[in-house]
N, C-alpha and C positions, 0 to 999 in steps of 0.2 A: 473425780467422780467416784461414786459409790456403786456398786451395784451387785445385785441379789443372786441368788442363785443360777437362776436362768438368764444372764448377761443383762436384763435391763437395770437401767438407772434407776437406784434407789432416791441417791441421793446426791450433792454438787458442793465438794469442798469448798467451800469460798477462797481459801489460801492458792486455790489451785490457778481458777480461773483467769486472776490476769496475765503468767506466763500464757496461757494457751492462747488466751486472746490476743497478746501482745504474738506469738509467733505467728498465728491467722494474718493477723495483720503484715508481719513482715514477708510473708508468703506472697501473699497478695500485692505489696509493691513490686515485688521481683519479679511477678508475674507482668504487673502492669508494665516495668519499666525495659523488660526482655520486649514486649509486646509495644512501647514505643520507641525501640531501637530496628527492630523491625520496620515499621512503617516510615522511620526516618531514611532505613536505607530504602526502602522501593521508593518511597519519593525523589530520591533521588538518582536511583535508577529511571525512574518515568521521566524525570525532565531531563537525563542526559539521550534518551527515546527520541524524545520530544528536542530537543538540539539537532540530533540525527537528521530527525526526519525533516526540520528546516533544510539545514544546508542540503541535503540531496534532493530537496523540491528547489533552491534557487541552484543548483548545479543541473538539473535537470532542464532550468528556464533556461539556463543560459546556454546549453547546448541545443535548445531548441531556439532560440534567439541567433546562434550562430547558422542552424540548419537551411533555418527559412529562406533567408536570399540564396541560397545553394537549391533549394528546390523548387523554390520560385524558376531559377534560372534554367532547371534541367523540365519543369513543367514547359517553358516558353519553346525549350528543342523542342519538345515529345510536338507541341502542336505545331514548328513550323515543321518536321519530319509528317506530320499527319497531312498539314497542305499540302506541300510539294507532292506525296504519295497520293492524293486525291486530285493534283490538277495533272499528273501522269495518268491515273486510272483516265481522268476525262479523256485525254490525248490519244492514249490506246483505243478506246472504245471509238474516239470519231475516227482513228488512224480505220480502226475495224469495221467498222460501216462504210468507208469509203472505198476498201477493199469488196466489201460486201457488193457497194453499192457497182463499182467497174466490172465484178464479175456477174453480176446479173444483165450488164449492160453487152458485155463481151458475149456473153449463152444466148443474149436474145439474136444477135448478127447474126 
């Protein structure tokens, strides 16, 4: 390129041009091709993510797949510890009225 006093382009050697264009260009692949090595590795960074996250949801099933008959089983205590402590409350409470009931029997004599 040519140009005038004050830095603008006069004029555009033509001998010049296709080096420049030819390096634009090589610029520009290296850009693209930094710019698809990138994305080839978080691609594959994502699906080794994505690997991860399978196996620690079927490791997670299967510890809940083992859990279950184990809380099943401690669920089935909790409710017969809850009868048995609700057919003693009953027993206290008629034991307690019967008491109730003999000393109101005994006050009235």
């Amino acid at each position: 390129m040519i140009r005038d006093g004050t830095g603008r382009i006069d004029a555009v050697r033509s001998d010049e041009l296709p080096p420049m264009l030819l390096n634009e260009v090589q610029q520009r692949q290296r850009k693209m091709t930094t710019q698809e090595e990138k994305h080839a590795a978080q691609d594959e960074h994502i699906a080794a993510q994505a690997a991860e996250s399978r196996d620690l949801k079927r490791q997670q099933l299967a510890r809940l797949t083992m859990l279950n008959p184990a809380a099943q089983a401690a669920l089935r205590n909790l409710q017969a510890k809850e009868e048995f402590s609700a057919r003693r409350c009953g027993q206290q409470i008629e034991v307690n009225k019967a008491n109730e009931n003999e000393r109101r029997a005994t006050t009235v004599r």
